[in-house]
C-alpha positions as CSV (number, residue, x, y, z in Angstrom):
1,X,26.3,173.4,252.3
2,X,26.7,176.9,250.7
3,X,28.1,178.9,254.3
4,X,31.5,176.8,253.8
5,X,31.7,176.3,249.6
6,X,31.5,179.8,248.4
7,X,34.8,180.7,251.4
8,X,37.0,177.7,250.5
9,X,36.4,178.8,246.3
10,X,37.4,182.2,247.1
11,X,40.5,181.2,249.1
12,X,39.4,180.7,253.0
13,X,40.4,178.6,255.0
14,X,38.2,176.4,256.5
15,X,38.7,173.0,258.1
16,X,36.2,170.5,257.2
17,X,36.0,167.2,259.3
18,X,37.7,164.1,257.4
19,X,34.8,162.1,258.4
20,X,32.4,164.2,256.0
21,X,33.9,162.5,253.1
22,X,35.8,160.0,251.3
23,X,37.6,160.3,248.4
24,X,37.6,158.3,245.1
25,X,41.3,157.1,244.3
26,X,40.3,155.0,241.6
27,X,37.0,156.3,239.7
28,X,36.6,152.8,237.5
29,X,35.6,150.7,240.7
30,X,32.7,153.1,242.1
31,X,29.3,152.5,240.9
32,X,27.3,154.3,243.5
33,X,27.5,157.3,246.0
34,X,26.5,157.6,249.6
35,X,25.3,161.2,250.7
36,X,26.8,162.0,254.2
37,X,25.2,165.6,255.0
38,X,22.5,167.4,253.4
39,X,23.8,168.9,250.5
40,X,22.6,171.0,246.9
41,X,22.7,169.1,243.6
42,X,23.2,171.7,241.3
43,X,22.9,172.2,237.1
44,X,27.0,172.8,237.2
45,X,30.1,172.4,239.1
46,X,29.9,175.5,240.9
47,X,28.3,176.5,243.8
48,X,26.3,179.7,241.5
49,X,25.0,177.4,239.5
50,X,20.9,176.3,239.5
51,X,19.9,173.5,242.1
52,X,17.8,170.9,240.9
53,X,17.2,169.5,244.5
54,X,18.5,169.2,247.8
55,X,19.8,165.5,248.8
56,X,19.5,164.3,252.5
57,X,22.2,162.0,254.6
58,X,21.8,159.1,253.8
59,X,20.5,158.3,249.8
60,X,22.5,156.6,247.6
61,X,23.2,158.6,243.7
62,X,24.8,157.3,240.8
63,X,28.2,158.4,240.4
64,X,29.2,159.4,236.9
65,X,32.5,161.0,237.5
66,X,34.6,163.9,239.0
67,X,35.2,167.4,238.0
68,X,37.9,169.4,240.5
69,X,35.8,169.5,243.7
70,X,32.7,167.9,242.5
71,X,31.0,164.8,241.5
72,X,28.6,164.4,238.7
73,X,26.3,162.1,239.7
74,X,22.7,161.1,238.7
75,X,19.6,161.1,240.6
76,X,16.2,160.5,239.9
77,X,16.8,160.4,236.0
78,X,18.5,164.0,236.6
79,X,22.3,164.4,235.7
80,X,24.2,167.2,238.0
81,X,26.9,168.0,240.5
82,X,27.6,167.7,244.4
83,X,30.7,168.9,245.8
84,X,32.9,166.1,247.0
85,X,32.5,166.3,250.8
86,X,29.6,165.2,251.2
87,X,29.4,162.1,249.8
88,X,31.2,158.5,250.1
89,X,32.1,156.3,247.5
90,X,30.6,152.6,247.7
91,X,32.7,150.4,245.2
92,X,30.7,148.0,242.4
93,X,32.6,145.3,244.1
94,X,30.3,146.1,247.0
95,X,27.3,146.7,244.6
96,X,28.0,143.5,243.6
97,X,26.6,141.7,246.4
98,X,23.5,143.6,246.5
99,X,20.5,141.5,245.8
100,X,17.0,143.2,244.5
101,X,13.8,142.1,246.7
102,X,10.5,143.0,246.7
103,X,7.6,143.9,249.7
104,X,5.7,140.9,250.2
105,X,3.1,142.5,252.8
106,X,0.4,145.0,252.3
107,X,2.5,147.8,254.1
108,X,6.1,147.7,255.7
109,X,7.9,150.7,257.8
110,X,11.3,151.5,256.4
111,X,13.2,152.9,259.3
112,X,15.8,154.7,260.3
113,X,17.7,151.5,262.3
114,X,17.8,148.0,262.6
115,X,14.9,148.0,265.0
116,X,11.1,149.2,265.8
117,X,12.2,151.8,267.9
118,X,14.3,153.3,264.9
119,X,12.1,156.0,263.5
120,X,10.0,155.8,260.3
121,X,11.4,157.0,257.2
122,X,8.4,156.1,255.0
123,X,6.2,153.4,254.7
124,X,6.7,150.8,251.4
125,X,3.7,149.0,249.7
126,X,3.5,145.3,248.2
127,X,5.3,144.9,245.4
128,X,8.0,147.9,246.0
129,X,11.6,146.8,244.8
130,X,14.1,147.1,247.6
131,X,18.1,146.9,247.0
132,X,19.0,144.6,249.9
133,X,23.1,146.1,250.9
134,X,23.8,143.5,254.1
135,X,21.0,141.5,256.2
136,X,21.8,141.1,259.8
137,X,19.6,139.9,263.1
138,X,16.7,139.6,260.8
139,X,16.8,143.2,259.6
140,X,17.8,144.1,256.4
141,X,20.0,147.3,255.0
142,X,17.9,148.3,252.5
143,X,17.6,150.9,249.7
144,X,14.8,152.2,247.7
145,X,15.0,155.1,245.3
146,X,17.6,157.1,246.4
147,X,16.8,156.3,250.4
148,X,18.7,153.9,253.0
149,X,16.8,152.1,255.5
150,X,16.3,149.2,257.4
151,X,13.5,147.0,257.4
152,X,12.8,143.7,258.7
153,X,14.4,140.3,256.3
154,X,10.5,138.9,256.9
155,X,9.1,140.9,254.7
156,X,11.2,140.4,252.0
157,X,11.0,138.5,248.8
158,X,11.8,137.2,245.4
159,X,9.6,139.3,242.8
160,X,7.6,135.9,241.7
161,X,6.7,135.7,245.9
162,X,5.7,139.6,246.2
163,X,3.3,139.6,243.3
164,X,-0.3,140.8,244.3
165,X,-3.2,138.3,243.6
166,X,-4.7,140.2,240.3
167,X,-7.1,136.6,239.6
168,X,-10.2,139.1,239.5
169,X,-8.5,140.9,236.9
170,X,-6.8,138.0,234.3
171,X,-7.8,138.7,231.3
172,X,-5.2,139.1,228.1
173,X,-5.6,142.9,228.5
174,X,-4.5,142.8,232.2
175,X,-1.5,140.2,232.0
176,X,1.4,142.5,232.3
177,X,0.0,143.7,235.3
178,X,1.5,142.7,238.9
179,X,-0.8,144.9,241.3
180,X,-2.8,147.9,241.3
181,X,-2.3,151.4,243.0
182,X,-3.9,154.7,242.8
183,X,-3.0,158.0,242.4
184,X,-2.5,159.8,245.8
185,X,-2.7,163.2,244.0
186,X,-3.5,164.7,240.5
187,X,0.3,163.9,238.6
188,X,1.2,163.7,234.9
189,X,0.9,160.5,232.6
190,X,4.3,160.3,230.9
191,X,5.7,158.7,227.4
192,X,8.8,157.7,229.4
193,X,10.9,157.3,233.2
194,X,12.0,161.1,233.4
195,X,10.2,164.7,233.8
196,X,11.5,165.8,230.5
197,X,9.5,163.7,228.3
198,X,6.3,163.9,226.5
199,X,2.8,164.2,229.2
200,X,0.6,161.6,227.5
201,X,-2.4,163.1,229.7
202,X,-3.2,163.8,233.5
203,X,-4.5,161.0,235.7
204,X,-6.8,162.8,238.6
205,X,-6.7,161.9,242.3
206,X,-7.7,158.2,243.1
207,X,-7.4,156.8,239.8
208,X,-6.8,153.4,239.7
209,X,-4.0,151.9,237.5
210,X,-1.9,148.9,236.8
211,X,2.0,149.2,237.8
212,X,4.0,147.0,235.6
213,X,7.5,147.2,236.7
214,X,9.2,149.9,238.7
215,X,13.0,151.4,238.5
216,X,15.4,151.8,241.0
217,X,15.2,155.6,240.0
218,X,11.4,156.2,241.6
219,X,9.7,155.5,238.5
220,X,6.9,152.9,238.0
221,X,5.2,151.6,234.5
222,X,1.8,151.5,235.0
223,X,-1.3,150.6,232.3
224,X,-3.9,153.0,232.2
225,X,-7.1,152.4,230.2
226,X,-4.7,150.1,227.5
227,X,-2.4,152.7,227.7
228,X,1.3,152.5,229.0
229,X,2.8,155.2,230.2
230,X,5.1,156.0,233.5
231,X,4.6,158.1,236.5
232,X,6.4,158.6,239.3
233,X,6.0,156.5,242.5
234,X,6.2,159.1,245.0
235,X,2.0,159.7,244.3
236,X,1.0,156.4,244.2
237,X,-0.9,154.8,247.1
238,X,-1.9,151.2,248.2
239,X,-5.5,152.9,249.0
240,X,-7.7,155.7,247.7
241,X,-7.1,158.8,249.7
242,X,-9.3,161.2,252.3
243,X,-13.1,161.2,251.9
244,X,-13.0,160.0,248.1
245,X,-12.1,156.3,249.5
246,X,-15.1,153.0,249.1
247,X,-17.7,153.2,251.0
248,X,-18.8,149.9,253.2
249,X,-22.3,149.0,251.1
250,X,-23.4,147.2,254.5
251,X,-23.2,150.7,256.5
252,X,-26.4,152.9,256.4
253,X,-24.7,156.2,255.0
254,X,-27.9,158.2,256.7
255,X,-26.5,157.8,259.9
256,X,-25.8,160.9,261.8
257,X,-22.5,162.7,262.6
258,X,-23.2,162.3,266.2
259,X,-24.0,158.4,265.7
260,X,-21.0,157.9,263.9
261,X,-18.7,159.1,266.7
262,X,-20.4,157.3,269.5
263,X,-19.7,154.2,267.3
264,X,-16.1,155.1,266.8
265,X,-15.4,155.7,270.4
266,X,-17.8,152.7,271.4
267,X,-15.8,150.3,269.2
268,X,-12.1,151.6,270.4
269,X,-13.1,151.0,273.8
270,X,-14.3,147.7,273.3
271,X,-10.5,146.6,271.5
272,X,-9.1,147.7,274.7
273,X,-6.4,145.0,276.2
274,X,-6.0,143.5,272.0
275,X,-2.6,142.7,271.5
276,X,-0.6,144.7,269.4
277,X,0.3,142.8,266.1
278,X,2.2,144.8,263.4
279,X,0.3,144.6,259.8
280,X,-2.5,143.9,261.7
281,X,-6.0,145.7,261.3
282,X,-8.4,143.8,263.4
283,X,-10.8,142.1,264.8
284,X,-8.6,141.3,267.4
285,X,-5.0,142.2,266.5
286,X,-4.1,145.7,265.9
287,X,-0.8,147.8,264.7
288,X,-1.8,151.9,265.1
289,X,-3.4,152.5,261.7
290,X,-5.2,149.1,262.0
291,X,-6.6,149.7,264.5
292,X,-7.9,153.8,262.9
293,X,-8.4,151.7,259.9
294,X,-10.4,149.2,261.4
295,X,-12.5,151.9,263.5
296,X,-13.6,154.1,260.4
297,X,-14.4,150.9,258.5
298,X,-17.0,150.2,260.8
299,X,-19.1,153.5,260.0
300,X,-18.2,153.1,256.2
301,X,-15.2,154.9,255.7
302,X,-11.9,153.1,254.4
303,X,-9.0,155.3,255.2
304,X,-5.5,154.6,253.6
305,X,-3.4,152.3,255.7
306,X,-0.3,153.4,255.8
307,X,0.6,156.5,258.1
308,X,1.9,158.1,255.7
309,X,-0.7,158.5,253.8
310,X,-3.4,158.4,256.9
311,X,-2.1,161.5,258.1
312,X,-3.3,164.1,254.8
313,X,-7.0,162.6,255.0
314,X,-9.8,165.3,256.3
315,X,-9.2,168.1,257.4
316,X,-6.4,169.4,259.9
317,X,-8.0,170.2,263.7
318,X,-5.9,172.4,266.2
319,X,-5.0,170.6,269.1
320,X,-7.0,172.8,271.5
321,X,-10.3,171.9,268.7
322,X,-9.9,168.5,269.3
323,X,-13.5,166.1,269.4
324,X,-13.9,163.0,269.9
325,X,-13.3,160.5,266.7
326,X,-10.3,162.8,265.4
327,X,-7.4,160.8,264.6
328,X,-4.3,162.0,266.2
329,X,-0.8,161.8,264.6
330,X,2.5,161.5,266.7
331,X,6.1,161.4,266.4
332,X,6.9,158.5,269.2
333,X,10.2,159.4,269.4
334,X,9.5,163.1,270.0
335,X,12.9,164.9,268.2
336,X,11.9,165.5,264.7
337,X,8.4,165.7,264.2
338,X,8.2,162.9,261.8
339,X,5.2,160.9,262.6
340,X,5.2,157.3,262.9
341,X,2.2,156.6,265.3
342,X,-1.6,156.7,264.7
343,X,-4.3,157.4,267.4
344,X,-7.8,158.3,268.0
345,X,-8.9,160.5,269.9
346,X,-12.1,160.1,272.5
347,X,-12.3,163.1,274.5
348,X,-11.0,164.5,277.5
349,X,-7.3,164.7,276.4
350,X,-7.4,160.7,275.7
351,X,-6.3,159.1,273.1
352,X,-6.8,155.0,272.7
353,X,-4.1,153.3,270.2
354,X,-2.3,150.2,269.3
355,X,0.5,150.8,271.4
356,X,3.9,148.7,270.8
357,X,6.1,149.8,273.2
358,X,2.9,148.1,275.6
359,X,2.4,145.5,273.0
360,X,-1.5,146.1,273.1
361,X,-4.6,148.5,272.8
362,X,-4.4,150.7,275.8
363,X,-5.2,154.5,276.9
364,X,-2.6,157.6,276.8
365,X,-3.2,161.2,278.1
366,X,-1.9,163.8,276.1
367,X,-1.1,166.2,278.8
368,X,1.6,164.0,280.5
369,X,5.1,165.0,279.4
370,X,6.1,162.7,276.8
371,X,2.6,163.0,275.3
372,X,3.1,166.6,274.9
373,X,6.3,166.4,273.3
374,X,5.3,163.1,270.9
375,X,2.1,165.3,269.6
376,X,2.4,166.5,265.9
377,X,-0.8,166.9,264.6
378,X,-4.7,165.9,264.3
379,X,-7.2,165.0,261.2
380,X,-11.0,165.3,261.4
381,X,-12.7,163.4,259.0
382,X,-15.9,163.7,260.2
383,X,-17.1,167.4,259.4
């Protein structure tokens, strides 16, 4: 945003589109903002002032009021400014009929549209807290920390519905609890929801914990060895991450490398022709990372579910390295590079996946056209 600020302080003119903004006639009724381009959130009002992040088209901020060309606002427990034309004003009369709802499967794609061809945006857990805006068609305008999306109504429900099954766990110490996560990363065990306060202690990669409640802010109260503290739900993750995840006790871990990728391949060529179910992870129903999931299970791995997560485990292979058993990561509607499709690869530039636009298990070949343009990337978790 700073090419066009810094000439219209200093006298300029430039000719901003009316459709970049919408201004607030009447600050009392506005409860929340819409960002409409990406733009700086800075310390102060000025366009020389410290930025504290950069906000993308699309998230939703707290308005807290106006000063000249800018709107304080709050964001992920962080008070600052925006200037004014890049953000809408939604009205608490429209707030008012928002309605809070919670995940009620193990994983669900928030996307970019009312539909599966819509991009993913990022993928939400069981249990997240999702501010339902308008329902439509049986997709849902949803938003969840900051970030609009659309998911489908399905998988939607009251909190007392979304609640994981923690019967293993009930004991008094554990009653608070709704569902466990773990730590996707090593992150800071804090005395309250914000970066500013007190670091209790560190909780390393994988550890499990207890979340609570969570806030509309990204924030989630979790219980940690009797301890309540809060962390931030960016780093948490359904499953434990890369080559630290459970092992399958049935599997004989002294099985070679070489054994282990016949298996892999073996298997994915015997789901061939399963229909594509999404959520699904086998035996015979399969969404992409079900099906990856499913594979590695079988030669004692358990990779994280979600794509998101799926695609930071191993170790990254250039495309021209590729062997077979590597999962492949692509970006399905080939324009951004943001991967939302899982695949594994079995040599000779093939890939087998759960493949929804065919609505089952089938074969692709990298090297055709809109193979080439959907690759992003590839893991290797067997080294």
């Amino acid at each position: 945003m700073d090419f066009n600020i810094k000439n219209i302080l200093l006298g300029t003119a430039v000719i901003l589109p009316a459709t970049m903004g919408l201004s607030i006639s009447n600050a009392d009724t506005i409860q929340n903002l819409t960002i409409n381009g990406s733009v700086n959130f800075r310390v102060a009002p000025n366009v020389n002032s410290t930025k504290i992040d950069k906000l993308k088209k699309g998230q939703t901020v707290e308005y807290l009021g106006k000063s000249s060309n800018w709107y304080k606002i709050k964001y992920n427990g962080r008070t600052g400014y925006i200037y004014k034309t890049y953000a809408s004003a939604v009205s608490t009369t429209e707030a008012s009929n928002n309605s809070l709802k919670y995940v009620n499967c193990s994983s669900l794609n928030l996307r970019s549209g009312a539909g599966t061809n819509y991009s993913i945006i990022k993928v939400l857990y069981k249990g997240t807290n999702v501010t339902v805006l308008s329902s439509s068609n049986g997709w849902s305008k949803v938003s969840v920390n900051g970030t609009i999306g659309y998911v489908s109504s399905t998988y939607l429900s009251s909190a007392s519905e979304a609640t994981e099954d923690t019967s293993s766990n009930n004991n008094s110490s554990n009653e608070n609890v709704q569902y466990y996560r773990y730590t996707s990363s090593k992150i800071n065990f804090r005395q309250s929801s914000s970066t500013s306060s007190s670091v209790l202690y560190q909780l390393p990669k994988n550890t499990k914990v207890g979340v609570v409640s969570t806030t509309s802010t990204g924030w989630a109260k979790v219980k940690h060895n009797n301890t309540y503290g809060y962390v931030s739900t960016t780093y948490l993750s359904q499953n434990q991450t890369g080559l630290d995840a459970e092992k399958d006790s049935n599997y004989d871990s002294s099985t070679s490398k070489s054994e282990k990728i016949s298996k892999i391949v073996s298997v994915a060529k015997s789901k061939l022709g399963c229909k594509y179910v999404r959520g699904s992870e086998g035996p015979t129903t399969f969404d992409c990372t079900g099906l990856t999931y499913y594979l590695y299970k079988q030669i004692g791995i358990t990779l994280p579910r979600g794509t998101a997560e799926q695609k930071s485990v191993g170790t990254y292979v250039a495309k021209s390295d590729l062997q077979p058993g590597d999962l492949v990561y692509l970006d399905t509607k080939g324009d951004d590079g943001i991967i939302d499709h899982a695949a594994i690869y079995i040599g000779n530039d093939t890939i087998i996946h759960a493949n929804s636009a065919a609505g089952k298990v089938g074969t692709s070949n990298l090297n055709t056209a809109y193979y080439k343009k959907a690759y992003v990337s590839a893991r290797r978790v067997l080294n």
